[in-house]
C-alpha positions as CSV (number, residue, x, y, z in Angstrom):
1,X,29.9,-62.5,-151.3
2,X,28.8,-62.4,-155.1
3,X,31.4,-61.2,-157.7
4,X,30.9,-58.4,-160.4
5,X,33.0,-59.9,-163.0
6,X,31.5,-57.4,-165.2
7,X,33.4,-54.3,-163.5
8,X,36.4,-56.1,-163.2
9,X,39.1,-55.1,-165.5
10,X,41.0,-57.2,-166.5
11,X,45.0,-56.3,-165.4
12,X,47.0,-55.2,-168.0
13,X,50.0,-57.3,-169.5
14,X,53.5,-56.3,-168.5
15,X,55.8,-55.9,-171.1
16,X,58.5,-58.8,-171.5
17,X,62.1,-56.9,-171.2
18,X,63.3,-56.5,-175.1
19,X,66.6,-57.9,-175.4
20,X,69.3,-55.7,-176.7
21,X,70.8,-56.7,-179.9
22,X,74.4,-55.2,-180.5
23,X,74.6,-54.0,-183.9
24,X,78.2,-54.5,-185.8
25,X,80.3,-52.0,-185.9
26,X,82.0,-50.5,-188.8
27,X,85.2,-51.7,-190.0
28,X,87.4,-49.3,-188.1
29,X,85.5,-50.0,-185.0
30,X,86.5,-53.1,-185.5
31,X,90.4,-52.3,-186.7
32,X,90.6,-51.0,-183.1
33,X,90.2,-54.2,-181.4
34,X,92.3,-56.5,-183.4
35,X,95.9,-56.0,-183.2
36,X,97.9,-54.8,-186.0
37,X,99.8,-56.5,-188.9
38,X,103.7,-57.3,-188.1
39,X,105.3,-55.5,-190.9
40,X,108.2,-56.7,-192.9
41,X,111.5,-54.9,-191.5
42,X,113.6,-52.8,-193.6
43,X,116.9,-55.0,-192.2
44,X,114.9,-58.1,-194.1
45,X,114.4,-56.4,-197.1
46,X,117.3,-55.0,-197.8
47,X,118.8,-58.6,-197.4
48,X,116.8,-59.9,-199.7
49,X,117.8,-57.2,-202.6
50,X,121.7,-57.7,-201.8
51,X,120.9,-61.6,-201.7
52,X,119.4,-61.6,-205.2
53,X,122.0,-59.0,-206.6
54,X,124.5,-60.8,-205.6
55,X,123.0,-63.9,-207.5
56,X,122.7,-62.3,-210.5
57,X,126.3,-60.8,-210.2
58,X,127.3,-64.9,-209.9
59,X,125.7,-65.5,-213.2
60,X,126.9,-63.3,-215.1
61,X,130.6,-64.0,-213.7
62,X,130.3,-67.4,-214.5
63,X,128.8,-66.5,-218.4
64,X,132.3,-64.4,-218.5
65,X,134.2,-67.4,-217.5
66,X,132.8,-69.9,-219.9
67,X,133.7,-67.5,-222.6
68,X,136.3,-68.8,-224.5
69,X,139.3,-66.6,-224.7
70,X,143.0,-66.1,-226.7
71,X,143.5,-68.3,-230.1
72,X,140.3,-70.7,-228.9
73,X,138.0,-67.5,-228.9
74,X,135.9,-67.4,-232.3
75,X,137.2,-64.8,-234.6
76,X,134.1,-62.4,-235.9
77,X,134.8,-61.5,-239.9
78,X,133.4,-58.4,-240.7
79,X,132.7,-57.5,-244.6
80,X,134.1,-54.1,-245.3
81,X,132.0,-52.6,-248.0
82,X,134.3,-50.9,-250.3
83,X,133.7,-46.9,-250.8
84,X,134.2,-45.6,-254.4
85,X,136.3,-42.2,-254.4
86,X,134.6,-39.1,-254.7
87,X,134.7,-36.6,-257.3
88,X,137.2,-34.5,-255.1
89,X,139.0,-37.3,-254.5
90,X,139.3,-38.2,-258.1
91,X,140.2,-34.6,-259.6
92,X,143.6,-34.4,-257.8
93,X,144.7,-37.6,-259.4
94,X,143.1,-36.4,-262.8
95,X,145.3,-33.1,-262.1
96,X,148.5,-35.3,-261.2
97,X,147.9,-37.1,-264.7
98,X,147.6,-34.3,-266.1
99,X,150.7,-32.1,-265.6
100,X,153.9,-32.9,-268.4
101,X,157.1,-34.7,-267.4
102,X,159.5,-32.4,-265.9
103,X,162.0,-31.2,-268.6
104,X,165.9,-33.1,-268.8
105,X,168.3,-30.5,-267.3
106,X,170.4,-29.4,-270.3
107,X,173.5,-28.1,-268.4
108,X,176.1,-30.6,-267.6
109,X,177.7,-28.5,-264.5
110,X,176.3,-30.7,-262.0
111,X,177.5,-34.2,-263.2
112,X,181.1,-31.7,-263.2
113,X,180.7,-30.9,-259.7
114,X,180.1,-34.5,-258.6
115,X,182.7,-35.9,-260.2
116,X,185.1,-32.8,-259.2
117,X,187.8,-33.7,-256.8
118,X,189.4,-31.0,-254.7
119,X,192.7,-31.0,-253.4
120,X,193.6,-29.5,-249.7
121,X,196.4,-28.3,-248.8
122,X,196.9,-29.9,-245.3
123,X,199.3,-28.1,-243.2
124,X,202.3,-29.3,-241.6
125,X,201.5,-30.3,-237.9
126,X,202.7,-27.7,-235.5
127,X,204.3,-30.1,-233.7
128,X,206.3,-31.3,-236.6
129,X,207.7,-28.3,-237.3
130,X,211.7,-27.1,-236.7
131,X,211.8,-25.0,-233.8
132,X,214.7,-22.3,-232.3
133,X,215.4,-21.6,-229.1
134,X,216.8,-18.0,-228.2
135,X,218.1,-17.4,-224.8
136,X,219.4,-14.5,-224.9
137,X,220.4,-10.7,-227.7
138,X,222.9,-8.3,-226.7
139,X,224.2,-5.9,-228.0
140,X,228.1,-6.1,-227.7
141,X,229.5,-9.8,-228.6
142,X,231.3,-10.2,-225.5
143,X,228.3,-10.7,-223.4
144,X,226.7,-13.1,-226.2
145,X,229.8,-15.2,-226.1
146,X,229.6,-15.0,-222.4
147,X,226.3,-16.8,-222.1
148,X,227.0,-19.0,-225.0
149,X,230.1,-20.5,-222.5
150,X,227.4,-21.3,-219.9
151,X,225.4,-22.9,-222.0
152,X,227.9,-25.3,-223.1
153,X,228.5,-25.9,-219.2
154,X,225.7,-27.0,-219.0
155,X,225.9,-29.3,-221.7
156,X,224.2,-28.0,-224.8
157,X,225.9,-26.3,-227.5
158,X,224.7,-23.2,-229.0
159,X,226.0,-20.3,-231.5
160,X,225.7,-16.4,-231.6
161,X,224.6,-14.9,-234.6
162,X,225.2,-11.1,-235.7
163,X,222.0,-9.2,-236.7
164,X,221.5,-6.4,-238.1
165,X,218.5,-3.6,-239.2
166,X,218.3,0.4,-240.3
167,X,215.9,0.5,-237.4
168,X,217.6,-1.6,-234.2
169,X,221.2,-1.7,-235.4
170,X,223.2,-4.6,-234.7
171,X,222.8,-7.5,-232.5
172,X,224.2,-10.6,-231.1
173,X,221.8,-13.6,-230.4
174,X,222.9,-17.0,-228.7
175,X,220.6,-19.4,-230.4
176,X,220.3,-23.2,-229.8
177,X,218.9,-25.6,-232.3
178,X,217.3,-26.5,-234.4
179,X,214.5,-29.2,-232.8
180,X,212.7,-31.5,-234.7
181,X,209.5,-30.0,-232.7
182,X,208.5,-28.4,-229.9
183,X,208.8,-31.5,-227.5
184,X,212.7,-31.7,-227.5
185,X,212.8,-27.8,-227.2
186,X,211.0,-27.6,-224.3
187,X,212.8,-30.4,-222.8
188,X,216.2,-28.5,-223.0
189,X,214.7,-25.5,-221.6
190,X,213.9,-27.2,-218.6
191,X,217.6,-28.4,-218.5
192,X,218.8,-24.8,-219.0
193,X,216.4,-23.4,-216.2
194,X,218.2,-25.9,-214.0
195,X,221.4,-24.5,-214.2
196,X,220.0,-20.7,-213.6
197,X,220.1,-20.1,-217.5
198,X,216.6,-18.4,-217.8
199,X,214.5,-16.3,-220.1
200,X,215.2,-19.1,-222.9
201,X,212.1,-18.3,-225.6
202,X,210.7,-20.9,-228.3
203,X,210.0,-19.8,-231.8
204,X,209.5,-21.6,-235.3
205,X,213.1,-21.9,-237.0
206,X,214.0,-19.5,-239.8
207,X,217.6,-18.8,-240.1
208,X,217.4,-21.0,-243.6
């Protein structure tokens, strides 16, 4: 059976399967895949600061200790410019220089006073001084003479003297003494007290 290649059509090509072709993806595409960075810690860091402080803190320790120090240390001289005095400073002087010498005192009263010697009386010491010793003023003689005999029991000897005034009249007084000071006074008073003779009184002597 004959052919018609002439009809015949030829059959159409199929189509090879296109190859997909991933294109790159952008940079943060990519970020998302890859894992992230290990960061530093703070821990570490903050080590590393005090690590180098405290190396520099060596240093200069050690500069401090290599400095030389007491007599050995160097001495630093200084020049000390020397300021000239100022116009106000200057016109007191000027002034000073200025004023006259104090006038010689003419009166001679003060060269007397400092070669004046005074004299002070100094007065006797109390204790020195003569003493009496009253123990007892009546008025009739009897009873004077009366106490004057107990006295003289008691070892002492004493005296009655006759007084007499336009205001009180007359009276008799047994006095003892007189004491070369108050000490020996006192000490026969004690005596006298001992023997009930009371009321004895101490006064300066002056019966002279």
């Amino acid at each position: 059976m004959p052919v018609d290649y002439a009809d015949k059509k030829p059959k159409p090509k199929r189509k090879s399967p296109q190859r997909r072709t991933t294109k790159p993806r952008s940079g943060a595409a990519r970020g998302r895949g890859k894992p992230p960075a290990n960061k530093p810690p703070l821990r570490v860091l903050a080590l590393a600061v005090a690590i180098v402080a405290l190396f520099v803190l060596g240093l200069v320790w050690l500069k401090k200790g290599q400095e030389p120090k007491g007599p050995d240390s160097p001495i630093i001289f200084t020049e000390q410019t020397q300021t000239q005095p100022s116009a106000q400073q200057a016109a007191p002087q000027a002034t000073l220089d200025a004023l006259p010498d104090a006038p010689q005192e003419r009166w001679q009263y003060i060269q007397e006073l400092e070669n004046h010697t005074v004299e002070v009386a100094v007065p006797e010491r109390e204790e020195a001084r003569r003493r009496l010793m009253q123990c007892g003023s009546f008025r009739r003689e009897g009873d004077a003479q009366e106490l004057r005999a107990r006295i003289a029991m008691a070892g002492y000897e004493s005296q009655v003297r006759r007084t007499e005034s336009s205001q009180h009249g007359v009276w008799f007084r047994v006095i003892l003494g007189p004491f070369d000071g108050l000490r020996p006074a006192q000490t026969v008073n004690n005596q006298l007290r001992r023997n009930n003779i009371h009321g004895c009184q101490i006064w300066y002597w002056n019966l002279d």
